[in-house]
Kinemage of the C-alpha trace (Angstrom):
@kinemage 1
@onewidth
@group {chain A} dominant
@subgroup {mainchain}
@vectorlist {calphas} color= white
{ca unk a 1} P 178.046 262.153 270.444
{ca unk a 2} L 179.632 265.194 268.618
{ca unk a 3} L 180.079 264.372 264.503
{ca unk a 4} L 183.999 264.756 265.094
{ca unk a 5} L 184.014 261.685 267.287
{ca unk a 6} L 181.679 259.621 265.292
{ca unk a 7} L 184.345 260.657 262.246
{ca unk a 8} L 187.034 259.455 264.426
{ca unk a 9} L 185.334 256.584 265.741
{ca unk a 10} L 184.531 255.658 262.236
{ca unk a 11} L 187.841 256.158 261.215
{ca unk a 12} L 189.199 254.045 263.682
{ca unk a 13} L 186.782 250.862 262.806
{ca unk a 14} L 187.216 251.144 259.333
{ca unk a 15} L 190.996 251.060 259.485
{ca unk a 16} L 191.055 248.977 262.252
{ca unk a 17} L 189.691 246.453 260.136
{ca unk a 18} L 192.292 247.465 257.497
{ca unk a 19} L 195.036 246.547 259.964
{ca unk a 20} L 192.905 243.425 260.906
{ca unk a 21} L 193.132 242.127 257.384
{ca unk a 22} L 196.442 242.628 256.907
{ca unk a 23} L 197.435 240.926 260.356
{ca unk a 24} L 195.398 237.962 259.435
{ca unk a 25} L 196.500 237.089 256.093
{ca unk a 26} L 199.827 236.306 257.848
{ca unk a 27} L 198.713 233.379 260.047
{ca unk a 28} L 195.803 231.787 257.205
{ca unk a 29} L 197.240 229.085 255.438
{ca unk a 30} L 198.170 229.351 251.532
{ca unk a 31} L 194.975 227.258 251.027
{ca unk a 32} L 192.585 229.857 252.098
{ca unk a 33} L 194.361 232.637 250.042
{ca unk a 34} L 194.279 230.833 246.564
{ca unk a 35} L 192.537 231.929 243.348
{ca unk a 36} L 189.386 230.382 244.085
{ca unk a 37} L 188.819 231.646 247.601
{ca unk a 38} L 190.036 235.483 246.191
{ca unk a 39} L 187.373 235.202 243.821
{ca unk a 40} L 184.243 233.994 246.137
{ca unk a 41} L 185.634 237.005 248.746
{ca unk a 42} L 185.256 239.603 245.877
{ca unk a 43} L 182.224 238.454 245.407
{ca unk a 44} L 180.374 238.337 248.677
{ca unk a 45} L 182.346 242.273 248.856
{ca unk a 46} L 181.268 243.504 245.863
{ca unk a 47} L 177.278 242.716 247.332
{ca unk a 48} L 178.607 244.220 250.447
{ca unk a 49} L 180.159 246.804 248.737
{ca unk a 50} L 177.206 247.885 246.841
{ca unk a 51} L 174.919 247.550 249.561
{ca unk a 52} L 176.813 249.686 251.440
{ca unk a 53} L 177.200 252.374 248.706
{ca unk a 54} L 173.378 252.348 248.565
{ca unk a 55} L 172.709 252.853 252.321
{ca unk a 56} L 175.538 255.912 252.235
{ca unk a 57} L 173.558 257.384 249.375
{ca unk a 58} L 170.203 257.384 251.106
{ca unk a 59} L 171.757 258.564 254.178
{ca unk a 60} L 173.363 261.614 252.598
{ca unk a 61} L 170.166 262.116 250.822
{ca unk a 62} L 168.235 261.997 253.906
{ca unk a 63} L 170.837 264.198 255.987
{ca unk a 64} L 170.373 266.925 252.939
{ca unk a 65} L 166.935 266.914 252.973
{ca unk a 66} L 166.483 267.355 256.297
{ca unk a 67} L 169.373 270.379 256.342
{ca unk a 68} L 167.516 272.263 253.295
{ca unk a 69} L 163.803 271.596 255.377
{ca unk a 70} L 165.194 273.285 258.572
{ca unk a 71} L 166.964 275.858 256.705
{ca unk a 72} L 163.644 276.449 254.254
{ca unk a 73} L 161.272 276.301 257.756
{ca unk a 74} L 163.861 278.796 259.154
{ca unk a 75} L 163.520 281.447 256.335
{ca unk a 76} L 159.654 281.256 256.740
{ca unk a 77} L 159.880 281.360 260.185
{ca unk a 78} L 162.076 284.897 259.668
{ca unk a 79} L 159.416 286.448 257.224
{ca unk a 80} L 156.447 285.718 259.355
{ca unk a 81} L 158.043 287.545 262.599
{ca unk a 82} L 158.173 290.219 260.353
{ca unk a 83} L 155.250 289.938 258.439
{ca unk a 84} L 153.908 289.972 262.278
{ca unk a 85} L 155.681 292.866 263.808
{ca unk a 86} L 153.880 295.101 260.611
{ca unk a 87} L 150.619 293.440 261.524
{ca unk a 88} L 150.612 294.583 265.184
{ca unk a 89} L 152.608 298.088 263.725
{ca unk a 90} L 149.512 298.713 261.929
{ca unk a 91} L 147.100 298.119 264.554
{ca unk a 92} L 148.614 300.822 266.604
{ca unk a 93} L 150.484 301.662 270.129
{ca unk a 94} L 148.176 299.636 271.884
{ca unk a 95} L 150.178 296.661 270.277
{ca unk a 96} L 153.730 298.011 271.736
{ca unk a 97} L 153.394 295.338 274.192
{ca unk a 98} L 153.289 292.305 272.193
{ca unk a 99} L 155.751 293.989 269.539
{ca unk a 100} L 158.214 293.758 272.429
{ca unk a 101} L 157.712 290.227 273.667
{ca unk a 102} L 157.911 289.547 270.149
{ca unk a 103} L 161.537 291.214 269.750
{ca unk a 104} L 162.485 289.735 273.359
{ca unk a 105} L 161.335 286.125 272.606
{ca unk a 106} L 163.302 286.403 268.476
{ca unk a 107} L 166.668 287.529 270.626
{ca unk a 108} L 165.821 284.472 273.043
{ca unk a 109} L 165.651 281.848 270.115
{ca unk a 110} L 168.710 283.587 268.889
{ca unk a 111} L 170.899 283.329 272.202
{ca unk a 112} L 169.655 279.501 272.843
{ca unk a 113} L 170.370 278.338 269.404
{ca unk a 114} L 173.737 279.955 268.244
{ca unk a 115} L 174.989 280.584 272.059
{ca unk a 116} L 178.351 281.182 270.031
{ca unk a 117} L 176.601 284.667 268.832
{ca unk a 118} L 175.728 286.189 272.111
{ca unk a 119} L 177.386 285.915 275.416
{ca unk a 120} L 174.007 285.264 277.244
{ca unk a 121} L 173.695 282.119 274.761
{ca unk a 122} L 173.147 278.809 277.291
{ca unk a 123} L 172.003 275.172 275.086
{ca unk a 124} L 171.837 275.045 271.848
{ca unk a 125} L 168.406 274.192 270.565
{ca unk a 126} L 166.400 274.999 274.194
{ca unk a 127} L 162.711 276.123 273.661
{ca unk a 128} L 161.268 276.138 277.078
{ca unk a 129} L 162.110 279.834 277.966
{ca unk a 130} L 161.064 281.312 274.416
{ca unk a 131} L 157.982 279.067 274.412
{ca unk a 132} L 156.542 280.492 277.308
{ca unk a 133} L 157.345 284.445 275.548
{ca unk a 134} L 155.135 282.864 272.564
{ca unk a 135} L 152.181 281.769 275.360
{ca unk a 136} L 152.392 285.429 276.711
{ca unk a 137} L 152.545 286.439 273.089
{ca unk a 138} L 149.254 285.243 272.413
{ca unk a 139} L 147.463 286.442 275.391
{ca unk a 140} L 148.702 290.050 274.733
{ca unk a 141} L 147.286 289.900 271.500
{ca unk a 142} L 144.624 288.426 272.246
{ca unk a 143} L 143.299 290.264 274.873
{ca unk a 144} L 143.819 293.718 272.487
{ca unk a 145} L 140.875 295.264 272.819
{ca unk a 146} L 140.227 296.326 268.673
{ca unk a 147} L 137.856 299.500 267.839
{ca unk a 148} L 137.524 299.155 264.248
{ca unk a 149} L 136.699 296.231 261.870
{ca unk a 150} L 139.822 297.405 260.670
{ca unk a 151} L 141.557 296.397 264.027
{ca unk a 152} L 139.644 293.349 264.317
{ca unk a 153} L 140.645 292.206 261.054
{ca unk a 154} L 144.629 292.830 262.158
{ca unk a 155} L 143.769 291.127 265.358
{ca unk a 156} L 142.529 288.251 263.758
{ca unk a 157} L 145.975 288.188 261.725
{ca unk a 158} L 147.760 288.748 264.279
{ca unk a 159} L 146.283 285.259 265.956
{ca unk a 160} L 146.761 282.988 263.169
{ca unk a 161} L 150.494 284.175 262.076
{ca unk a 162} L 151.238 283.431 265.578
{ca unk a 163} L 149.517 279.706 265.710
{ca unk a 164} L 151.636 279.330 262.309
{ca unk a 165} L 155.029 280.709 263.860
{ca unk a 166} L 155.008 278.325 266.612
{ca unk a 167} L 154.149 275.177 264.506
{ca unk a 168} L 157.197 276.221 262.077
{ca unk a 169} L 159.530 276.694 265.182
{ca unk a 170} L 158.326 273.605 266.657
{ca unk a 171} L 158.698 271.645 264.122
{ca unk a 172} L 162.719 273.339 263.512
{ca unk a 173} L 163.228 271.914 267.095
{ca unk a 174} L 161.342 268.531 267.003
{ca unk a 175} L 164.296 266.910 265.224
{ca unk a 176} L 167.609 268.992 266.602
{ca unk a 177} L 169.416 265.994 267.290
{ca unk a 178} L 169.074 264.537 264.149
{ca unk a 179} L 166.808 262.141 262.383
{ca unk a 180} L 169.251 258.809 261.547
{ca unk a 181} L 169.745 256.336 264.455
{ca unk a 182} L 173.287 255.253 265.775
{ca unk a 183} L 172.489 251.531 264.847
{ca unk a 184} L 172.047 252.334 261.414
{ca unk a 185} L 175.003 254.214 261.312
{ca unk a 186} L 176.660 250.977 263.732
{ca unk a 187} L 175.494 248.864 260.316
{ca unk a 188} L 176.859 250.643 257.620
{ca unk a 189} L 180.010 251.518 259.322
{ca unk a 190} L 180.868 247.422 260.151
{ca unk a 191} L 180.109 247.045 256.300
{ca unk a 192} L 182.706 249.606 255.770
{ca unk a 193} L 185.173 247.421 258.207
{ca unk a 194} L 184.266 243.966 256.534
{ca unk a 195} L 185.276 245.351 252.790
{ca unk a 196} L 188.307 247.298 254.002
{ca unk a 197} L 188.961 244.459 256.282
{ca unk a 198} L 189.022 241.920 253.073
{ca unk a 199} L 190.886 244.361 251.227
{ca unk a 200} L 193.882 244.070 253.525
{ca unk a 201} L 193.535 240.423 253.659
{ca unk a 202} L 194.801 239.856 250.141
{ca unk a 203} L 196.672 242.793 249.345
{ca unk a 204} L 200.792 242.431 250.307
{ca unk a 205} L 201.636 244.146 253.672
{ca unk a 206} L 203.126 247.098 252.471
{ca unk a 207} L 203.693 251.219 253.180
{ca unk a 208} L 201.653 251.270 249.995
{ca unk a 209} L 198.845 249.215 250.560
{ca unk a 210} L 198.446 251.107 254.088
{ca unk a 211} L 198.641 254.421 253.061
{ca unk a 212} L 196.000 253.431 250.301
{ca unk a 213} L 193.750 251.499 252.878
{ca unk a 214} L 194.421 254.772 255.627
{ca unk a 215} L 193.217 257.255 252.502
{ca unk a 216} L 189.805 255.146 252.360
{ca unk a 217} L 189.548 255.087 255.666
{ca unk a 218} L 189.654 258.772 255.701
{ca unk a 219} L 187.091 259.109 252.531
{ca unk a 220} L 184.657 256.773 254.419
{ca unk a 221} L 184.975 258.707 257.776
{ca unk a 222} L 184.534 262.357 255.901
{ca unk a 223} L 181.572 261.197 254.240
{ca unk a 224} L 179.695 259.486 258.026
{ca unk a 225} L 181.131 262.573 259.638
{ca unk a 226} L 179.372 264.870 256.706
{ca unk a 227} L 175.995 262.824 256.869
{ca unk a 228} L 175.971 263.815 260.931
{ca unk a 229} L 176.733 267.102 260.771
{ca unk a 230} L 173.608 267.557 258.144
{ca unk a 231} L 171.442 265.924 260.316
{ca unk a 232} L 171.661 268.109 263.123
{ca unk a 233} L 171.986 272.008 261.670
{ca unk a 234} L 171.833 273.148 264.598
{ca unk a 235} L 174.735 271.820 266.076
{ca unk a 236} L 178.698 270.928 264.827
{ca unk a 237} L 180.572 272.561 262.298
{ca unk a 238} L 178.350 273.191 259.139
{ca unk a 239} L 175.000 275.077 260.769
{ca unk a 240} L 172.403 276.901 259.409
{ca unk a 241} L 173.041 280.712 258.750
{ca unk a 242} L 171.626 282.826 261.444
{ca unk a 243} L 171.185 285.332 259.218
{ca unk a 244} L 167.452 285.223 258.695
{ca unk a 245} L 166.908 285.518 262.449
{ca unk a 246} L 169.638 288.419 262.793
{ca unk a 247} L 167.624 290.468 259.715
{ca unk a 248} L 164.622 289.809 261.102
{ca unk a 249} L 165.640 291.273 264.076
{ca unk a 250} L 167.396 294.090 263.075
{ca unk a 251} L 163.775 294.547 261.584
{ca unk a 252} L 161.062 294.717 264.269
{ca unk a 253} L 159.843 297.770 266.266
{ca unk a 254} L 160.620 299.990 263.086
């Protein structure tokens, strides 16, 4: 599900239960809406209520912290291509060979994960195809055939920047489709519904009172719809830059 329709979908329980609320406090009787049943409501909505602001905060937490990792694991993952590409410049042309698989397997990450960038983009996130380039990768430099300790030293290198590049980029791709589970967002969000819901239930049924209780609604939603689209930076509206991989790019085979 895309972080636009769990916004929406949140949207719609939370003022749903607005509406709910507000429905029902016309058929209770007077004796369940007096002073003393207000009070024990607030009550049990104000643990709700900070319960709920709790879980939100370690949910945007978490969403950020998983955003800055994949952008921070991107970034390194940039600078070692590069730091590569020198490495096998250095060793000479018998290294044009893995230089290019190199290049070709940096413009297939690119095309897979922002497909918007290039038309020959498929699936965001896929791996299989540029996993395979890293396999061949590692043959071709490994079976370089070096002629000086100098060569052998690159060689060496060469190897174990490449074992390092493809734990970074799988570990980018382990989590593309986020982190937090739908029931815990299915919790907090009926939280949510249950205080809004009580809100409307003792407040008077006015244009007022919705348009306040349709604002919240909104606030709630933008902040669930935020927390999803951190989770997955690879997908939705706010992504990671693609800069470091364009750069890095624009970089090899010079």
């Amino acid at each position: 599900m895309s972080s636009l329709a769990i916004g929406a979908t949140v949207f719609a329980c939370t003022f749903g239960g607005a509406i709910i609320g507000l429905l029902l406090r016309g058929f209770l009787p007077e004796r369940h809406l007096n002073a003393e049943t207000k009070d024990v409501i607030k009550f049990a909505i104000g643990i709700i209520g900070t319960m709920a602001a709790l879980v939100l905060g370690l949910l945007v937490g978490s969403a950020k912290a998983t955003f800055d990792t994949q952008r921070d694991g991107l970034a390194q993952l940039s600078a070692s291509v590069i730091y590569l590409d020198r490495i096998l410049a250095h060793y000479g042309p018998e290294a044009r060979e893995p230089r290019q698989t190199l290049r070709d397997s940096l413009a297939d990450m690119m095309d897979k994960t922002w497909p918007h960038l290039s038309p020959n983009g498929t699936q965001a996130g896929a791996t299989s195809d540029t996993s395979g380039r890293y396999e061949v990768m590692f043959d071709q430099v490994q079976a370089l055939t070096p002629r000086t300790d100098a060569q052998r030293v690159l060689q060496t290198s060469a190897l174990d920047i490449l074992k390092d590049i493809a734990k970074t980029r799988w570990s980018l791709f382990a989590h593309q489709n986020g982190s937090i589970s739908l029931p815990f967002f299915v919790v907090v969000v009926s939280w949510f519904a249950l205080i809004l819901a009580a809100f409307g239930l003792f407040a008077p049924p006015n244009a007022v009172v919705v348009a306040a209780l349709l604002v919240s609604s909104l606030v709630l939603s933008s902040a669930i719809f935020l927390v999803s689209e951190l989770d997955r930076p690879f997908h939705g509206i706010i992504q990671i830059s693609s800069a470091p991989l364009q750069n890095a790019l624009s970089e090899l085979g010079k």
